[in-house]
N, C-alpha and C positions, 0 to 999 in steps of 0.2 A: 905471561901469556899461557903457558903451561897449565899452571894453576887456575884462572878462567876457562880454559875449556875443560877441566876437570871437573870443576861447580858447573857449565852449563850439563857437561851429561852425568854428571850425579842427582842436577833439578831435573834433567829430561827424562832419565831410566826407567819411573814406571807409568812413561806414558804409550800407549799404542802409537805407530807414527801415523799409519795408516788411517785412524778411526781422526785422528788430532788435522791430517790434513783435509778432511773431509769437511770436517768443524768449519776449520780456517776459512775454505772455500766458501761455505756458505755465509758464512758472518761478513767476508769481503764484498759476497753480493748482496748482502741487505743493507753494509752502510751506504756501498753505491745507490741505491735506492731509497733509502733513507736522505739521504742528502738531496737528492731529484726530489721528494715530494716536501721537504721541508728548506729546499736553495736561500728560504726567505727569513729561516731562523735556525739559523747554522747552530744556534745551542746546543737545542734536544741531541743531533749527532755528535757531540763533545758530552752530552751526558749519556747518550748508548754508548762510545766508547770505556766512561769510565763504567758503566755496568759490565760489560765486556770485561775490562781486566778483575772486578770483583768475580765477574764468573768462571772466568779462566782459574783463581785461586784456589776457589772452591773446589774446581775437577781437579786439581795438582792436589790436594789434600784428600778426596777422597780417592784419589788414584793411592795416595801410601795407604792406607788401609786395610788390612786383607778381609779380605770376607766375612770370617770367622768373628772378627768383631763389628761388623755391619751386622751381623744375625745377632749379636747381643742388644743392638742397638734397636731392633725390630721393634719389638713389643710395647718399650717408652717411647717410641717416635707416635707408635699408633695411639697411643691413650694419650700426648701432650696435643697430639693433632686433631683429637676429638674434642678434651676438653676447651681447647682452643676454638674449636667453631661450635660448642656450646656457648660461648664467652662471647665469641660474634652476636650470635642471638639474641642476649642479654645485654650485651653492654655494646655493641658493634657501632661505628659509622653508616647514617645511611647519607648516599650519596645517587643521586640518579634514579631517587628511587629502589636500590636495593642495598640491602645492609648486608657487606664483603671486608667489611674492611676494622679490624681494630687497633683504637688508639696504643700507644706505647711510651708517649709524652714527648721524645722525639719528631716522630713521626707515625707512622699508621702500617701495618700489617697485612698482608692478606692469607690466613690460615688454611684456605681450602686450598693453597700453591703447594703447603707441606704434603698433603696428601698426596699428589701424585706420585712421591717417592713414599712413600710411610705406607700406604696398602699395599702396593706388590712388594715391598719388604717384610711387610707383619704376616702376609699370606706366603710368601717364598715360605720364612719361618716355619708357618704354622704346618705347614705340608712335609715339610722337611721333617718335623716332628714326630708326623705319625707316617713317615712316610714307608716304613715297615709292614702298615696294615691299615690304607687306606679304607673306610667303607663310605658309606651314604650318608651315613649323619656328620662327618665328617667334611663334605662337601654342603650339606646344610648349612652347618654353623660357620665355613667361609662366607656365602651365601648372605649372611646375619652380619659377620664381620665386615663384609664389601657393603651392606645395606644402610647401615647404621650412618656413615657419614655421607654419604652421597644424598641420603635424605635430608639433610643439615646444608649439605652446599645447595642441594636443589630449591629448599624451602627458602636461599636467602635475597630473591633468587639468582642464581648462575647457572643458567641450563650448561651454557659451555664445560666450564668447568667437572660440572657432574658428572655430565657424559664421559669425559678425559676421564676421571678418578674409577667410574665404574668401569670403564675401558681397560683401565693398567690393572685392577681387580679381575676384571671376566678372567683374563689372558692366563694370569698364573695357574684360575683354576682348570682353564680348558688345559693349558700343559700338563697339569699334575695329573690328567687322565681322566678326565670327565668323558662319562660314556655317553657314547651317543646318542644312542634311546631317550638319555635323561637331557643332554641338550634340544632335541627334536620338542621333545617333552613342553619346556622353556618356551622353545620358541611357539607353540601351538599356545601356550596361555597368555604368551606375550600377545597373539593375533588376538587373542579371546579379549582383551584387557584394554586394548584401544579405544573401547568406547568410555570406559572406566577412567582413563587416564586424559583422556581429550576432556572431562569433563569437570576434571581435578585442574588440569593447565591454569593459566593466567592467559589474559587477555591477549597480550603484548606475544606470549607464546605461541595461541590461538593465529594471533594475526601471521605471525612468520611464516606458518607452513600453509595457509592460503598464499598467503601473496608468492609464495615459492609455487604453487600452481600456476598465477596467471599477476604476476607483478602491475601489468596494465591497469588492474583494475583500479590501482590507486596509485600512479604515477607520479604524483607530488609526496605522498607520507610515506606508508609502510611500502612501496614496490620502490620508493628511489634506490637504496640502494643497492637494490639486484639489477635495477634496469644500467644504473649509470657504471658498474661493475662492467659488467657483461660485454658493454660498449667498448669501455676500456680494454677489454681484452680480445675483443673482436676487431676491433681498429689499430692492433698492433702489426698485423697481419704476418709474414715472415718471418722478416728481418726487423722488425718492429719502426718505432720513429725517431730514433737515436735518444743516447741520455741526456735529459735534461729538456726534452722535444717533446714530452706528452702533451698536448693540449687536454685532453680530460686530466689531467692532473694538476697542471699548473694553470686553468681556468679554473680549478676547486669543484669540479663537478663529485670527483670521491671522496665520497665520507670516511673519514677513519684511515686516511692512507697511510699514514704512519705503523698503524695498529695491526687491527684485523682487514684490512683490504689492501696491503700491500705489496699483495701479489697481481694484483688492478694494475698498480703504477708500475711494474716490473713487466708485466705483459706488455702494456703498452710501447713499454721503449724499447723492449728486449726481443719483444715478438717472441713467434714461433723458435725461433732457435734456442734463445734465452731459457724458454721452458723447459728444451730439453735438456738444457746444461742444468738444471734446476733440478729437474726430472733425475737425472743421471747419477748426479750428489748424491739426492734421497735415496734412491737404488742403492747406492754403495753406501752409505750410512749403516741403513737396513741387512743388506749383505754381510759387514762387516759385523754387525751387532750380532746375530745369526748364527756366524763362524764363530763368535765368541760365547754364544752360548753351548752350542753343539758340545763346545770344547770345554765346557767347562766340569769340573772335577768331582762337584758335589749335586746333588738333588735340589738345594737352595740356590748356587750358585746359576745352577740352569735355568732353574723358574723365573729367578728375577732379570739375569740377564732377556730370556726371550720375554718379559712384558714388556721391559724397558724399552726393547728395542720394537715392539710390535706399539707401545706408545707414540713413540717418534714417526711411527708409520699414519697413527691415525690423525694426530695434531696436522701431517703434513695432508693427508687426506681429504680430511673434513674443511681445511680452511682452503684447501683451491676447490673442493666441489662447492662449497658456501658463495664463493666469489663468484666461479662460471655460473653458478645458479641451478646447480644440479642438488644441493642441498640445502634444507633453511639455514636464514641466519643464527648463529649461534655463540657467536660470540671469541673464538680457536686463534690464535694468532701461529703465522708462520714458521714453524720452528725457526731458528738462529736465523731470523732473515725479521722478524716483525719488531718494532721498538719497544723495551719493557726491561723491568729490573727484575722482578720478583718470580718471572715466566721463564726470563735469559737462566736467571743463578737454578732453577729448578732444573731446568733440561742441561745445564753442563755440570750439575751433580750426577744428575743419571750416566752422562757420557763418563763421569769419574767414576760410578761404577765400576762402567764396561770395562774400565780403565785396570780397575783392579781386581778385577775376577780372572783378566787376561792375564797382570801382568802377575799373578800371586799365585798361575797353575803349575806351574812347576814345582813349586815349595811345598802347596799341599799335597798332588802324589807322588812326592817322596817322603 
């Protein structure tokens, strides 16, 4: 007896307990809800949990880690993650119309998932580096390194995804001390460039953020999903209509509720309240991620902790304003609440991180 609870807190020691209960919570509310919108094929939730324990693995593994060899690891994660969705390009699956995905003889890959941990790692790095004498071309050439693959996910295409990778990118560099003159800057050419960029879009692009204007307009194709979304969460009212009680759900009015609208079927049943326990989670997720950066010991350590965790912020962001229909569709699944293998193992390696930036501060200042 003795000897087992010595292996469990020898496996538990370098995990945060705080950041791990946070986790827990909300993976409990997405299989409840995963279950609710799939009651009819109880599989997929027997194969989210076993993604769940492969993700879980992953963060106990990179929780032993220190840091120090995470920063070794920068540089090759970024060039295997490039060449990789070069390789999409060339050799990739298209499936739905976009080419995301490559073979591996097994099964099929999705290379742009590596990214979201491989840029705010390769840029934590690359800042840490010079971070003695930061200047402006210095912030250029992140700039060029954040560029480089976001063009490659966005051209295959996956707007979602893009956004997410250029997202975990921006963050590091705004941390590392990007002046604000030069952000203003950004943003004045970003206004300038919208007509430039509207004009580059895809169609299918095109359409999203019209029908995000006024969904009416075509109620049966590109508006159902924002219109039957929106329903869902507006008819949860409160207290919502108990689990397993959505009628937009289990009538099949939402698209993708497993996925990216699964915050639809959770509204609906959880209501008003549900969200704020949702809400709540996120906040302390965030909060927690936050304190661990604050606290953390090195210049790399800090940068990657606060994108990682200003990540988490935006995944969670984007996919409930895309849902109410405050944003276009794009594609963002819920962090640890939406169903998925390659999205789940991503975001509980970042929480491994966090995991061991916390738990390895001590060791590096001393």
């Amino acid at each position: 007896m003795r000897a087992t609870e010595r292996l469990l807190e020898r496996v538990a020691a370098p995990l945060d307990r705080a950041l791990l209960w946070i986790v827990l919570g909300l993976l409990a509310l997405g299989l409840l809800t995963l279950y609710s919108a799939n009651v009819e094929a109880p599989a997929r939730v027997s194969a989210q949990a076993a993604n769940i324990g492969l993700a879980l693995a992953v963060m106990w593994v990179a929780a032993q880690m220190p840091p120090q060899q995470l920063m070794r690891w920068a540089l090759p994660a970024y060039v295997v993650g490039v060449l990789l969705l070069v390789a999409v390009a060339l050799f990739g699956d298209v499936r739905n119309g976009a080419r995301r995905w490559l073979p591996i003889g097994i099964g099929s890959v999705q290379p742009s998932e590596v990214m979201k941990i491989a840029m705010p790692l390769m840029l934590a790095w690359y800042f840490h580096k010079h971070e003695a004498a930061l200047r402006l071309r210095d912030y250029a050439l992140a700039a060029l390194l954040l560029a480089a693959p976001t063009l490659l996910i966005a051209r295959q295409p996956d707007l979602g995804t893009s956004l997410l990778v250029a997202a975990a990118g921006f963050y590091v560099i705004f941390l590392a001390g990007l002046p604000w003159k030069i952000l203003f800057g950004f943003g004045l050419a970003g206004a300038a460039s919208l007509p430039l960029i509207w004009s580059v879009m895809h169609d299918y692009q095109r359409r999203r953020i019209l029908t995000l204007l006024d969904p009416t307009e075509d109620p049966l194709g590109a508006g159902y999903h924002i219109i039957q979304s929106t329903i869902a969460v507006g008819s949860g009212g409160i207290a919502g209509k108990g689990w397993l009680k959505g009628t937009q759900t289990h009538l099949e009015f939402i698209p993708e509720r497993s996925t990216d609208f699964i915050f639809a079927v959770f509204s609906e049943e959880f209501g008003l309240i549900g969200n704020l326990l949702l809400l709540v989670l996120y906040l302390a997720l965030v909060m927690r991620g936050l304190m661990i950066a604050v606290n953390a010991p090195t210049f790399f350590a800090r940068l990657l902790a606060g994108a990682i965790t200003l990540t988490f912020f935006t995944y969670a962001f984007v996919n409930m304003g895309m849902v109410s229909g405050i944003l276009p569709v794009v594609g963002v699944p819920l962090p640890f609440v939406s169903y998925g293998g390659t999205a789940l193992v991503t975001l509980f390696l970042g929480v491994g991180i966090l995991m061991s930036i916390n738990g390895h501060r001590t060791l590096v200042q001393t």
